[in-house]
C-alpha positions in Angstrom: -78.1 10.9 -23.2 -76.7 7.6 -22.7 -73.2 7.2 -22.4 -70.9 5.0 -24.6 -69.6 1.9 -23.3 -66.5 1.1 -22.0 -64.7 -1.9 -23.3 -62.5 -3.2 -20.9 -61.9 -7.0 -21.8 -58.5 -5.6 -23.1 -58.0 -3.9 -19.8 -58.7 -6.7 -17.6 -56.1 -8.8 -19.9 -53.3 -6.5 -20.2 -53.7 -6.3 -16.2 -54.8 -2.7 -15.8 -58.2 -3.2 -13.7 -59.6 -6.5 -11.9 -62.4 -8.8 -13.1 -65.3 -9.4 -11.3 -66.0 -11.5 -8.6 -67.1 -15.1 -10.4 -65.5 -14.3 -13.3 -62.7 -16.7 -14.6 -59.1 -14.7 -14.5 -57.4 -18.1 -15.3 -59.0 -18.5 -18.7 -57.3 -15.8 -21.4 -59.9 -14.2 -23.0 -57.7 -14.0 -26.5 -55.8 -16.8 -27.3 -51.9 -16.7 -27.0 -50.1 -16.1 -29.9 -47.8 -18.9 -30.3 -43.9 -17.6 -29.7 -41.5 -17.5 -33.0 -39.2 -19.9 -33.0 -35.6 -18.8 -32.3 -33.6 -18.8 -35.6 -30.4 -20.4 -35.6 -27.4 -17.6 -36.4 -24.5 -18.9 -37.8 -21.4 -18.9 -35.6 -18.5 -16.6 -36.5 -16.0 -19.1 -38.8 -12.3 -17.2 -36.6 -12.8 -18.8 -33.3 -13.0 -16.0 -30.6 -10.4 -16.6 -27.5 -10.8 -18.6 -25.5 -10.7 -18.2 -21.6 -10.6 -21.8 -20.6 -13.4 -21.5 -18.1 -16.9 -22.5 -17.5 -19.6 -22.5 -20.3 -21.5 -18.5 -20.4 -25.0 -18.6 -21.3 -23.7 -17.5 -25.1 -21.4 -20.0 -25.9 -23.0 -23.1 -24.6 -26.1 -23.6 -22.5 -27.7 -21.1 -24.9 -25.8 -22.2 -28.5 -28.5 -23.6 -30.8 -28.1 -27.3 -31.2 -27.8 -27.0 -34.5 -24.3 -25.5 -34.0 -23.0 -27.8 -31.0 -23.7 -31.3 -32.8 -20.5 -32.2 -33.7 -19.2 -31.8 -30.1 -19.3 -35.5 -28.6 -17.6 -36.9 -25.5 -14.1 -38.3 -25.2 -12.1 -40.5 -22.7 -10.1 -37.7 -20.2 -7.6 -40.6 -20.1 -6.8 -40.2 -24.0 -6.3 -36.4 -23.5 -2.4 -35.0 -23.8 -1.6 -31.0 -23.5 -0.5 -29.1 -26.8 3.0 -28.5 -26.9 2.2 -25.1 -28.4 0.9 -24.2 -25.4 2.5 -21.1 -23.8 1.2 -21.4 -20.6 4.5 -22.6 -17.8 2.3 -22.9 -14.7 -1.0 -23.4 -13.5 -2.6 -21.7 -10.9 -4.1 -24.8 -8.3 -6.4 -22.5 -6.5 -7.8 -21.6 -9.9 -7.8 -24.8 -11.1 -10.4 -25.4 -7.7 -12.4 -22.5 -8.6 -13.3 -23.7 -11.7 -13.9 -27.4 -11.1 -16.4 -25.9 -8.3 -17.9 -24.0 -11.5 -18.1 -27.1 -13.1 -19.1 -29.5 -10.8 -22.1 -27.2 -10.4 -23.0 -26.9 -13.6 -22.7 -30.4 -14.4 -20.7 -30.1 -17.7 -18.0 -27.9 -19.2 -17.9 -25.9 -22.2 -16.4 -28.1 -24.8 -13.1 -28.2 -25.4 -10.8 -28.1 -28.5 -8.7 -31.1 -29.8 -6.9 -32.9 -32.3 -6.0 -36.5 -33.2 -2.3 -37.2 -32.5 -0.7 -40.6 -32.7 -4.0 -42.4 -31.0 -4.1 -39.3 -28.4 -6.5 -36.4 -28.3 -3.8 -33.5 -28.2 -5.7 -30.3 -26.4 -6.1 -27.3 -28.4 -8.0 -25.1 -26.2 -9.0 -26.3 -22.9 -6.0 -27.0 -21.0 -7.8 -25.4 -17.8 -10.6 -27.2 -17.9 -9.0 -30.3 -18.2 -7.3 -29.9 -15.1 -10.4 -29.4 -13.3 -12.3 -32.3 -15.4 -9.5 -34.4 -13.6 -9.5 -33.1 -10.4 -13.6 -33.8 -10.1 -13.0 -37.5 -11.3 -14.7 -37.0 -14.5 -13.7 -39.7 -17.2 -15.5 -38.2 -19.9 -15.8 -34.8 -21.3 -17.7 -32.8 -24.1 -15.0 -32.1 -26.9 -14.7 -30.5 -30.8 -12.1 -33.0 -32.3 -10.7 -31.1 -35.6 -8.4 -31.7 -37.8 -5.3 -30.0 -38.2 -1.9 -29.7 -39.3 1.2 -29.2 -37.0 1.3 -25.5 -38.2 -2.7 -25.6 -37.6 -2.8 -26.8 -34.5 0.1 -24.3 -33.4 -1.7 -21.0 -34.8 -4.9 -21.9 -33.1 -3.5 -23.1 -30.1 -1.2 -19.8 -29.8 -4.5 -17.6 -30.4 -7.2 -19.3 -28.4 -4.7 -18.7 -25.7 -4.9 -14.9 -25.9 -7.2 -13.8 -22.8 -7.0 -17.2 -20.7 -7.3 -16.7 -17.5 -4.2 -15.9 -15.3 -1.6 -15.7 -18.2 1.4 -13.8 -17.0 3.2 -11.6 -19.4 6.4 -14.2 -19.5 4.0 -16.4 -21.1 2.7 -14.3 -23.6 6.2 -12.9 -24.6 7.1 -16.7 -25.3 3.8 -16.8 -27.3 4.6 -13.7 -29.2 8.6 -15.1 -29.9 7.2 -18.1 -31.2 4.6 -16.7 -33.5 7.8 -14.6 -34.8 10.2 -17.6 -35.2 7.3 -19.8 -37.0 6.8 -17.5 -39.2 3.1 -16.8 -38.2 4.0 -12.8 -37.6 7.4 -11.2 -39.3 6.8 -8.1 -37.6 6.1 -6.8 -33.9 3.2 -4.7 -35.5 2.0 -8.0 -37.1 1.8 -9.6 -33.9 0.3 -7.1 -31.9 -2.7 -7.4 -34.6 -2.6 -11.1 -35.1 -3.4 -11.4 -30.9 -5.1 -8.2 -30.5 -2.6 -6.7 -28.2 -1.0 -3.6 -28.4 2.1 -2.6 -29.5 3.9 -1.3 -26.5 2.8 -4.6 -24.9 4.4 -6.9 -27.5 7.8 -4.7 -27.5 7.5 -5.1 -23.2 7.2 -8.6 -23.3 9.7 -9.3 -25.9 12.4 -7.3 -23.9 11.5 -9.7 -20.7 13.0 -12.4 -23.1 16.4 -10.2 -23.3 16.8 -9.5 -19.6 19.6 -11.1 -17.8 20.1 -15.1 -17.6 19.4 -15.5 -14.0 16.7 -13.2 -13.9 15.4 -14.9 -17.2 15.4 -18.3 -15.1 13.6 -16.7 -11.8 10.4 -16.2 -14.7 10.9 -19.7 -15.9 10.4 -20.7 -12.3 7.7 -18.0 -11.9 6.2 -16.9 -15.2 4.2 -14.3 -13.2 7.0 -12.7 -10.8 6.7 -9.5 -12.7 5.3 -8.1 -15.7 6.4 -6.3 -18.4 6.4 -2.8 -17.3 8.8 -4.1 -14.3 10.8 -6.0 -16.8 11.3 -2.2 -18.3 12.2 -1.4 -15.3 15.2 -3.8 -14.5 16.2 -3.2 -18.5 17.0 0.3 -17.7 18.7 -0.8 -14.2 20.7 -3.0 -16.4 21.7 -0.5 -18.8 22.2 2.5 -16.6 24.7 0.2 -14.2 25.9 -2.6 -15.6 28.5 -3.1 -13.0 25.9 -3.7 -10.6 24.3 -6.4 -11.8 24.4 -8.9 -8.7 22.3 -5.8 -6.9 19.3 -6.0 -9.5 20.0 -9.7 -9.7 19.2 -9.4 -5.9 16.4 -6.9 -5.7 14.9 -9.7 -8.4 14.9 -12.4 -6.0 13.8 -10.4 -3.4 10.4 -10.7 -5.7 10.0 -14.6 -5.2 10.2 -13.6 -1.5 7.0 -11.8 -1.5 8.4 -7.8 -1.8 6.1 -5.6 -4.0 7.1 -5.1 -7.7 7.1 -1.7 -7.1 9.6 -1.2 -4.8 12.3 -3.0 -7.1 13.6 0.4 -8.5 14.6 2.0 -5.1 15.6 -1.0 -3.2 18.1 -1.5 -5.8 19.3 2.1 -6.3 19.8 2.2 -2.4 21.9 -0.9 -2.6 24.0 0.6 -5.2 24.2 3.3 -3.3 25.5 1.7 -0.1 28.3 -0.2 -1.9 29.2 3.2 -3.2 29.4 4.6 0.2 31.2 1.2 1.5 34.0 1.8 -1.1 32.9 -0.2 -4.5 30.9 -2.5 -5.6 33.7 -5.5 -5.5 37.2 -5.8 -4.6 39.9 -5.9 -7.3 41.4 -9.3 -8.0 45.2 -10.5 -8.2 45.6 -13.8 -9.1 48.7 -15.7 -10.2 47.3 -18.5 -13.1 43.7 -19.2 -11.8 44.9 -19.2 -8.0 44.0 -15.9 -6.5 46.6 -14.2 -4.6 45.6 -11.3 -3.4 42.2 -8.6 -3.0 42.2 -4.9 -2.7 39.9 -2.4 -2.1 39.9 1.7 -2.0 37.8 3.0 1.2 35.0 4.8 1.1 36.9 8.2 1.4 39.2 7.2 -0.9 42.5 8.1 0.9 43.3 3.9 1.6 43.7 1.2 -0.1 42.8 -2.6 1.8 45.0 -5.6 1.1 43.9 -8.5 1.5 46.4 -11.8 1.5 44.3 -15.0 0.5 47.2 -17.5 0.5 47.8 -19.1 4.0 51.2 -19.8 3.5 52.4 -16.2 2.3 55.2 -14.8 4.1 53.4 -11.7 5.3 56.4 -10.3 7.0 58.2 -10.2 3.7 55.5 -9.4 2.2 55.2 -5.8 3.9 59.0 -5.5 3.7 58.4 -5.5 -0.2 55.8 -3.5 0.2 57.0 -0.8 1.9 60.1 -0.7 -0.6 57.6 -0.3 -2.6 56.1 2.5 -1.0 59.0 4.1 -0.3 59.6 4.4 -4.1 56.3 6.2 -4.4 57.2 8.8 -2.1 60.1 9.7 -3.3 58.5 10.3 -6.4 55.8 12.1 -5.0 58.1 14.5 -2.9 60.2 14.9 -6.4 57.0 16.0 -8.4 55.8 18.3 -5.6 59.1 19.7 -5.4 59.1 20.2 -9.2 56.0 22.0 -8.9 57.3 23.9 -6.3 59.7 25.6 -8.4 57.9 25.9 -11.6 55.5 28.4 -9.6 58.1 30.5 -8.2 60.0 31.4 -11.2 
């Protein structure tokens, strides 16, 4: 009975067993089918946000040509920051980090801009501008579009959204911008125009409400706290609003390096000690705008402090008047006990 053969040419191509000695492995014994070519997708028309950093494989080293022509390169020189930018500071050790990205790759994901008054006015990009300058580059890949004011605000506002580093200060002056232009009328409407959510929006916006000084500590540091600290200190404020140079100080104690989350109790404990220490502040008596005098109830609230801050007071009369004074009080003390007195005997 003779056996059927065995075809193995597809074996020996797909890998499975070995060809024989002599036998050419190099040459394919079907020829390749020639790969498809890659179809060009159209690119969504809502630009997605941006985070200012180094191309990804999807938006630029891969993107069909087709859909990157229009990019070409512009003088750094020529290129001026959006004043619809939210963002107060950058970070320089970011900034390094991605010019390092950069350098290696040799290019930069192109960046967003506008024609302004003979200057290319940044759109998205800001970032990699920044590090474009810091690597000596004098020319870099760019979109130039055209837009209106109110364009170029809108876009700017929501490329923004999801850039690297932006502290919540920043986005609440992004979201109270949208609402005074007009772009949002409702909190709702801006936590779906940026694709943030509501409790977010509300968070950040109260930031904006918090005390002047405190207000001008996140103008000096956008990203001193966040917005769930900034809840924090609202309700501080609210629940003791007579102690506002204590949260004013646990605040600053921020910029000093101490942890966000040990704002609450270092300030309740301060409050606390100027309770135990007899108030908060002394009173004040002043005489026109020249201040006379300070007193202050002790801690166990059985004596009052008197402070004279006029050099030239006559102390010793002073008391003397005093003590007239006191003398008074006495008497009228002694009379109302006395009264007292008799009222519970009859």
């Amino acid at each position: 009975m003779t056996r059927a053969g065995i075809k193995v040419s597809g074996l020996v191509a797909a890998g499975k067993v070995a060809a024989r000695d002599g036998e050419d492995q190099r040459k394919p014994l079907v020829a390749a089918r020639p790969a498809a070519a890659p179809s060009v997708v159209d690119l969504p028309t809502r630009d997605e946000p941006s985070h200012d950093g180094a191309p990804s494989p999807s938006r630029s080293a891969d993107r069909p040509a087709a859909a990157r022509e229009d990019a070409r390169k512009i003088p750094v020189a020529d290129i001026v920051d959006s004043p619809y930018q939210p963002r107060l500071k950058y970070d320089p050790e970011e900034i390094d980090r991605l010019a390092e990205t950069m350098d290696t790759a040799a290019h930069a994901d192109p960046i967003k801009v506008r024609m302004v008054n003979g200057k290319y006015e940044l759109i998205s990009g800001h970032r990699r501008i920044r590090a474009a300058r810091s690597l000596g580059w004098t020319e870099i890949d760019a979109y130039v579009e055209e837009l209106t004011d109110r364009e170029a605000q809108a876009k700017t506002l929501l490329l923004a959204v999801g850039s690297v580093g932006l502290a919540d200060y920043e986005y609440a002056l992004m979201f109270a911008t949208a609402l005074k232009e007009g772009l949002c009328k409702t909190q709702r409407e801006v936590a779906s125009y940026f694709g943030q959510s509501t409790v977010k929006v509300s968070g950040c916006l109260d930031m904006l409400k918090l005390p002047p000084k405190i207000v001008r500590m996140l103008d000096a540091k956008p990203d001193l706290f966040g917005y769930q600290t900034g809840a924090v200190i609202k309700k501080l404020c609210a629940d003791y609003p007579d102690n506002l140079a204590d949260i004013e100080r646990g605040v600053q104690r921020l910029t000093e390096g101490a942890a966000q989350n040990s704002l609450k109790s270092w300030v309740l404990q301060a409050i606390k000690g100027q309770a135990e220490r007899g108030g908060a502040e002394p009173n004040l008596i002043t005489n026109g705008r020249r201040l006379i005098f300070t007193t202050k109830i002790s801690a166990d609230q059985r004596s009052v402090v008197v402070n004279c801050k006029v050099p030239d007071l006559d102390i010793a009369a002073f008391e003397k008047h005093l003590q007239a004074w006191l003398e008074v009080q006495a008497k009228e003390v002694s009379s109302s006990a006395a009264d007292e007195t008799g009222g519970a005997t009859q």
